[in-house]
N, C-alpha and C positions, 0 to 999 in steps of 0.2 A: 181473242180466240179466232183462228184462221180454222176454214173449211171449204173442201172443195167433194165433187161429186163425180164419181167414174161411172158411165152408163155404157151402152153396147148396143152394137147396131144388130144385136139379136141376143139369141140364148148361148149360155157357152161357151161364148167370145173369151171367158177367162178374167172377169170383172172379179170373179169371189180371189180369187190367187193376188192377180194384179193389187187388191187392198191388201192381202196379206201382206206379201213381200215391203209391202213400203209402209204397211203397220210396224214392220221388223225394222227396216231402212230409217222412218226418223225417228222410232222408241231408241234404237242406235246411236242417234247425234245427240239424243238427249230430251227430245221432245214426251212431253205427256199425251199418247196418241190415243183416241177412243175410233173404233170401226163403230160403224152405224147403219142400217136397213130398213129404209122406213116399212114396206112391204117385203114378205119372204114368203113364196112357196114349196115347201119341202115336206118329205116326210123323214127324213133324217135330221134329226131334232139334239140339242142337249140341253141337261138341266143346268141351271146357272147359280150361283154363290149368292142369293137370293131369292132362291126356293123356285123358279118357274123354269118355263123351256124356252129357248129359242131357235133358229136354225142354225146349224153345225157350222157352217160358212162362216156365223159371225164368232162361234165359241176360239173357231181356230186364227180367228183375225185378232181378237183376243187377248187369245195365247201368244200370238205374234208381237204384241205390245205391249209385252210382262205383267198382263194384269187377269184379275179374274172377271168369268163373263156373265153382263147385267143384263133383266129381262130389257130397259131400255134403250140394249142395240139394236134390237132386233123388235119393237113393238109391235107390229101385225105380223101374225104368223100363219098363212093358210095349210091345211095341212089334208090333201086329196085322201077323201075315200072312194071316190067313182067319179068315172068322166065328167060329170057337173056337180056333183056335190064336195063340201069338203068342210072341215072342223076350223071356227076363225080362235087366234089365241091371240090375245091381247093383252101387252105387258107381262107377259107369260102365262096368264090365266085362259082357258078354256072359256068362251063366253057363248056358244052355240054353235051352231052345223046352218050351211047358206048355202044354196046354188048359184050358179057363176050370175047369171040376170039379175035373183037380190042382192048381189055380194053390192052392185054398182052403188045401190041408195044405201048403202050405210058407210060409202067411202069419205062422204061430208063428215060424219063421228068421228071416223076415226083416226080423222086428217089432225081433229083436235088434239089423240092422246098421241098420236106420232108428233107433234109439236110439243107434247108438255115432255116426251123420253130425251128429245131433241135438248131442250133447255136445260133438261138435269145433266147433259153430256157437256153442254158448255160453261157451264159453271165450275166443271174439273177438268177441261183438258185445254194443251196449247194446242192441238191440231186433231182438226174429228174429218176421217176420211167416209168417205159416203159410198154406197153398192147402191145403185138403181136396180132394178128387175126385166128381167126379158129384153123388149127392143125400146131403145128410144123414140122410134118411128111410130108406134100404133099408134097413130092420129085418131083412129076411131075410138079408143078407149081414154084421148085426153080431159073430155070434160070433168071427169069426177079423179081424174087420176092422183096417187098420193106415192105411187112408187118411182117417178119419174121425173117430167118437168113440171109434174105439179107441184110437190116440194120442193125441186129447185125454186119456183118463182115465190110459193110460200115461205122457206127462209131465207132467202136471199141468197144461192148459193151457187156459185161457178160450176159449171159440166165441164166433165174432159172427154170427149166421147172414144170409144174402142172398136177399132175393126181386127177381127179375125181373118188373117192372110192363108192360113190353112186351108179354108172352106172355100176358099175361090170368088173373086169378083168384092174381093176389100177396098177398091177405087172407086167402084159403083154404091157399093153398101155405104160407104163413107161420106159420098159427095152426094148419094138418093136420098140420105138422112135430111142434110143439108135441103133439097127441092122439097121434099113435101110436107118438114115444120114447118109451122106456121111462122113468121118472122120472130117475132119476142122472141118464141123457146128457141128458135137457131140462134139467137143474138148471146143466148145464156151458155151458147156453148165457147170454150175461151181456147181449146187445142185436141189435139186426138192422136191416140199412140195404134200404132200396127204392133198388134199380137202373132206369136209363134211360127216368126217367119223362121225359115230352113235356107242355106245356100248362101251365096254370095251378098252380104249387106248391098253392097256397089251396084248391083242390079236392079237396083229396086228404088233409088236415089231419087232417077226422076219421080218414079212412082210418088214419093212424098212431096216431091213440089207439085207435084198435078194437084195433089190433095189441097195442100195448101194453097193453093193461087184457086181453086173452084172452090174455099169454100172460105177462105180469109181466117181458116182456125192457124192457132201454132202447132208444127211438129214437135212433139216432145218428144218421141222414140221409136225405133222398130224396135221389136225386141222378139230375140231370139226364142227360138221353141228350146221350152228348160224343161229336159226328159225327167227329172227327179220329181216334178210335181205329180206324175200318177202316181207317188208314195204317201201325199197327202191324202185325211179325211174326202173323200167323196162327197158334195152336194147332196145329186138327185137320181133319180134313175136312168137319164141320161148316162151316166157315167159308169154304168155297172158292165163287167166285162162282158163281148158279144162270142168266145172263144168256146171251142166244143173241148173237152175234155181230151188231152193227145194220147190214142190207142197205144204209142210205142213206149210210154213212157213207166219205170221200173218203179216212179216215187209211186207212195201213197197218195190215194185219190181223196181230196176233200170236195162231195159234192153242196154246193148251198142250191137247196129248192126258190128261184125266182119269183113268184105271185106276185100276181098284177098291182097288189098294192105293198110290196115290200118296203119295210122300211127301217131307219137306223142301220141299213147294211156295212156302215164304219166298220160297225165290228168286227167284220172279219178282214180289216186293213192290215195288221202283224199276222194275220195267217198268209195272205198273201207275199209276205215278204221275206219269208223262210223258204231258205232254198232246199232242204229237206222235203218239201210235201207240195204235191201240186193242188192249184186249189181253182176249182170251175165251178162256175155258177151255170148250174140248169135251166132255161127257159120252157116253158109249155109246152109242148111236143117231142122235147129232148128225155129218151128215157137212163132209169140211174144206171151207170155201166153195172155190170156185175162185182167188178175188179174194184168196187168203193169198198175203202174203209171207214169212213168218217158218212155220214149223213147231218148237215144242218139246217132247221129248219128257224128261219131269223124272225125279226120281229115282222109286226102284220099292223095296217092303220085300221084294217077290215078284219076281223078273225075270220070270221064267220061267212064273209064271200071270199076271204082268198083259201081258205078250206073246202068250199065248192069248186075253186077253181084248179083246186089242187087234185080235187078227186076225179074233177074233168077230163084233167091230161091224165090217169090212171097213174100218177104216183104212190096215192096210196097202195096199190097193186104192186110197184115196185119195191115203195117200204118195207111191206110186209116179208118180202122175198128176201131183202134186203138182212131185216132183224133173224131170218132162218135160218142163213148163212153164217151166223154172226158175227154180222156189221153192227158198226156203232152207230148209235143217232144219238142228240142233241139237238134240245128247242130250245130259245131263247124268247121269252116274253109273252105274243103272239104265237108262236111256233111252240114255246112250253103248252100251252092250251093246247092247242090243236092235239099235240099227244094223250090227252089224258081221254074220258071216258064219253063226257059231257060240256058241250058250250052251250050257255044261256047269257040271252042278252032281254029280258021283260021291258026294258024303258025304253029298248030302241037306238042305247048309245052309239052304237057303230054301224045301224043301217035300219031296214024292219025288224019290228021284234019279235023276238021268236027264240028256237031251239035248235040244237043239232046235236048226231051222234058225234064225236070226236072218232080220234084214231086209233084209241082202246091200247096204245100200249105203255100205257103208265094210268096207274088209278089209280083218277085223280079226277073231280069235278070245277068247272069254274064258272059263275054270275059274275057278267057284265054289271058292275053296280058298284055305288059309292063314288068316293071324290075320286081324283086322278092321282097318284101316288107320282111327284116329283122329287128324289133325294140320293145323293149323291152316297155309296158304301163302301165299305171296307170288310173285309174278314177273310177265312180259310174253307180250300174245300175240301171234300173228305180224307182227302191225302197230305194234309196240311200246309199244302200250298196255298199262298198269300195270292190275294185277290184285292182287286181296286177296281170299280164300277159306277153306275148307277140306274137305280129305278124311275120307268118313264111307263106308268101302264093302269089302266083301269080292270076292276076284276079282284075279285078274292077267289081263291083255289084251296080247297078244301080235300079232302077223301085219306082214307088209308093209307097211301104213297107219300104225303109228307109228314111220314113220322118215319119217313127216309131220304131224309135233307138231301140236297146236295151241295148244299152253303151252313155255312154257320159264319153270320154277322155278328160285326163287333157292338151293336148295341143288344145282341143277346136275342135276336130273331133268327129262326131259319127259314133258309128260303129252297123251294125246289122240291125232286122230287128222283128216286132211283130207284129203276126197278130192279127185279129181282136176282137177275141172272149181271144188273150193274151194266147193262151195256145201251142201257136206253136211261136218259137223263134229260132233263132240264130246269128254266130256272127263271126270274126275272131278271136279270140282273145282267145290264147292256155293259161292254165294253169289257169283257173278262178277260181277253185276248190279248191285250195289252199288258196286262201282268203276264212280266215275263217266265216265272217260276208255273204259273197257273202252263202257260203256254206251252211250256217247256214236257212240263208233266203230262200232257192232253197229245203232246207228241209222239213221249216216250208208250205211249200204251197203244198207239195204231201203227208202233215202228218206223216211224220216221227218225234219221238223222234232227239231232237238235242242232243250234245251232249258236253262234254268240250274240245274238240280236238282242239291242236292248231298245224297245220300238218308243218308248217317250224321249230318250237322248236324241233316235234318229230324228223323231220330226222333228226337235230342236234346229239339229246340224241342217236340215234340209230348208227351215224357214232363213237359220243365218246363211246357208247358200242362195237362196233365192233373192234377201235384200243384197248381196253381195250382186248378184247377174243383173237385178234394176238399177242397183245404182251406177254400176258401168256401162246399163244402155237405154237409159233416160234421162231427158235433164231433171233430175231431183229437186236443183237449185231452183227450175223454171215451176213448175208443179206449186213447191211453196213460195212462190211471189206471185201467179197467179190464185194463189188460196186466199190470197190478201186483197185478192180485188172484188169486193162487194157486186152483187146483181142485182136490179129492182127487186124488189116484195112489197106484196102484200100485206105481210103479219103487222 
């Protein structure tokens, strides 16, 4: 079993892609490829062919490798409800809520169950490609570290490290790595690729022997900026559009409400990609134009603070304006809550425990409580459009309104909730956008041109273009014979 490990001289840099594309690249020559992330923090989550969650990054690395995705590629999973707190999952399970200072002493545990996911990955594949987290460089975070060089040196595993050419000063990021690891972790590093460069390759030539000769790694690739990857799943919030809604434009307006702790925002990647409906994400102080037709309200890691922070920026003011008019809204998960009458959360799951009035336009009550509902669905919505999904959410939802579905599942559950006048809806149920009939349908009713998008073949076509652009501008060949050369460890 060969293994190597792609880390980044920051956030960003395009490590979650860079695995992809070359999960697709040797699953292509024939290789049994597994992606792997010893640490992940996101709140863009999916549930896996083995009942847990893990981060999106790894489901779509994946998918890249024609297989389906296991809680053990993704084994830590932190997942932010505020500045310093945030929910740890473990082999997909929910195992409590840490602050960044305790998260430090429980990184010895967890370094164990990230080595035992590690082992069940080598037992089935010829080649397991590796995602570090954040920067390779925080020296200050190495002693307990398990997302970086500290699993490199605990399984023994070659680094290829990445600079980001976009961002400016990838010579220095590159070769700064190199001065302030400590020797060992720079020794475990074995080459390094420049990411999304623009312009003339030739340009940049000496660039990689400077690289090379300061820091004695091998060049394996510049590699060109690949525009088709903003059509891929999104990470993290990092990545969410920063565009204001364009005043001249005749399409219909899909606005999505931003709050600070949005999460699973995927879903609305095939809205995005219908050239029929323009589609902008609202940030805090941005109000909803008048000219929306669509209102959605996505999923939330926080109901209950990203609902104060919703009422902060006076959206709900806007909503309400919004529903007079009538505009459509849809919540999805978090955002289906927040519409109904009442949020309770008694045990504290999502932050203090406590109460709140909701936004009172669908009635309907929800307690924060019980297990956490991980499970991938199927079924039809009220207009008998075919839907494909899954459930990622804590909470039962009760009241009057859901004995007016807006799903009917195919194990005989309904899910959701319509109100009366049918123009306020929502529902648990992530990832509906992606059926394309569902999509199609949700178009035809805010007047938008449909369109021939069929958004699962695309990401297909876009993962086999992407291994098609790495393996013309990196050496492939080099990557796997460097995967073959073992590093000290410890284990």
């Amino acid at each position: 079993m060969k293994a190597i490990m792609f880390q980044g001289t920051g956030s960003d840099v395009g490590k979650s892609l860079l695995v992809a594309g070359l999960a697709r690249a040797f699953t292509n020559r024939g290789l049994k490829v597994r992606p792997f992330k010893p640490q992940n923090m996101s709140n863009n989550a999916a549930v896996t062919a083995d009942g847990g969650e893990i981060g999106r990054a790894q489901a779509l690395q994946a998918r890249a490798a024609r297989i389906p995705p296991s809680v053990h590629m993704n084994p830590v999973l932190l997942k932010p409800q505020s500045e310093t707190d945030a929910q740890v999952v473990v082999q997909g399970r929910v195992v409590g809520n840490t602050r960044a200072h305790e998260y430090q002493s429980m990184k010895a545990l967890l370094l164990e169950r990230v080595l035992e996911s590690y082992a069940r990955l080598e037992s089935e594949a010829d080649l397991i490609l590796i995602e570090g987290a954040g920067s390779a460089s925080e020296i200050n975070l190495r002693h307990a570290d398990i997302a970086n060089m500290g699993f490199s040196e605990a399984a023994g595993v070659p680094v290829v490290l990445i600079g980001d050419i976009e961002r400016g000063g990838v010579i220095a990021s590159l070769v700064g790595t190199k001065a302030v690891l400590p020797p060992d972790d720079a020794r475990r590093i074995v080459g390094f690729i420049v990411n999304k460069f623009r312009g003339d390759p030739d340009l940049f030539a000496a660039g990689m022997s400077a690289i090379a000769e300061r820091t004695g790694w091998r060049p394996l690739g510049l590699v060109p900026h690949f525009a088709r990857a903003s059509h891929l799943p999104p990470e993290d919030s990092q990545s969410l559009p920063q565009s204001a809604p364009d005043p001249s434009s005749e399409k219909p307006l899909v606005v999505v409400l931003a709050y600070p702790l949005i999460s699973n925002f995927d879903d609305l990647d095939p809205l995005r990609l219908e050239p029929g409906v323009e589609l902008a994400f609202l940030h805090p102080g941005e109000a909803i134009p008048g000219r929306t037709s669509l209102v959605i309200l996505p999923g939330s890691k926080a109901t209950m603070a990203d609902l104060a922070a919703l009422r902060a920026t006076d959206w709900d003011i806007d909503l309400a304006a919004h529903v007079r008019r009538g505009g459509r809204v849809l919540g999805i998960c978090g955002g289906y809550q927040m519409l109904g009458r009442t949020i309770a959360d008694p045990d504290g799951i999502e932050g203090p425990p406590g109460a709140t009035a909701g936004l009172g336009l669908l009635d309907i009550e929800t307690v924060l409580a019980g297990g956490k509902v991980l499970i991938e669905v199927q079924g039809v919505d009220r207009t008998g459009a075919l839907i494909r999904g899954y459930e990622m959410h804590v909470g039962r939802t009760t009241g009057p309104g859901v004995h007016s579905p807006m799903l009917h599942l195919a194990d005989g559950r309904r899910d959701g909730a319509v109100s009366v006048s049918g123009r306020v809806a929502g529902c648990y149920v992530h990832g509906l956008f992606a059926s394309d009939r569902y999509r199609t349908e949700l178009l035809r009713q805010i007047g938008a041109e449909t369109s021939t998008l069929r958004y699962e073949s695309e990401v297909d076509g876009i993962l086999d273009a992407l291994a098609a652009h790495l393996e013309a501008h990196l050496d492939c060949d080099g990557i796997l014979k460097l995967a073959r050369e073992r590093v000290g460890t410890k284990r």
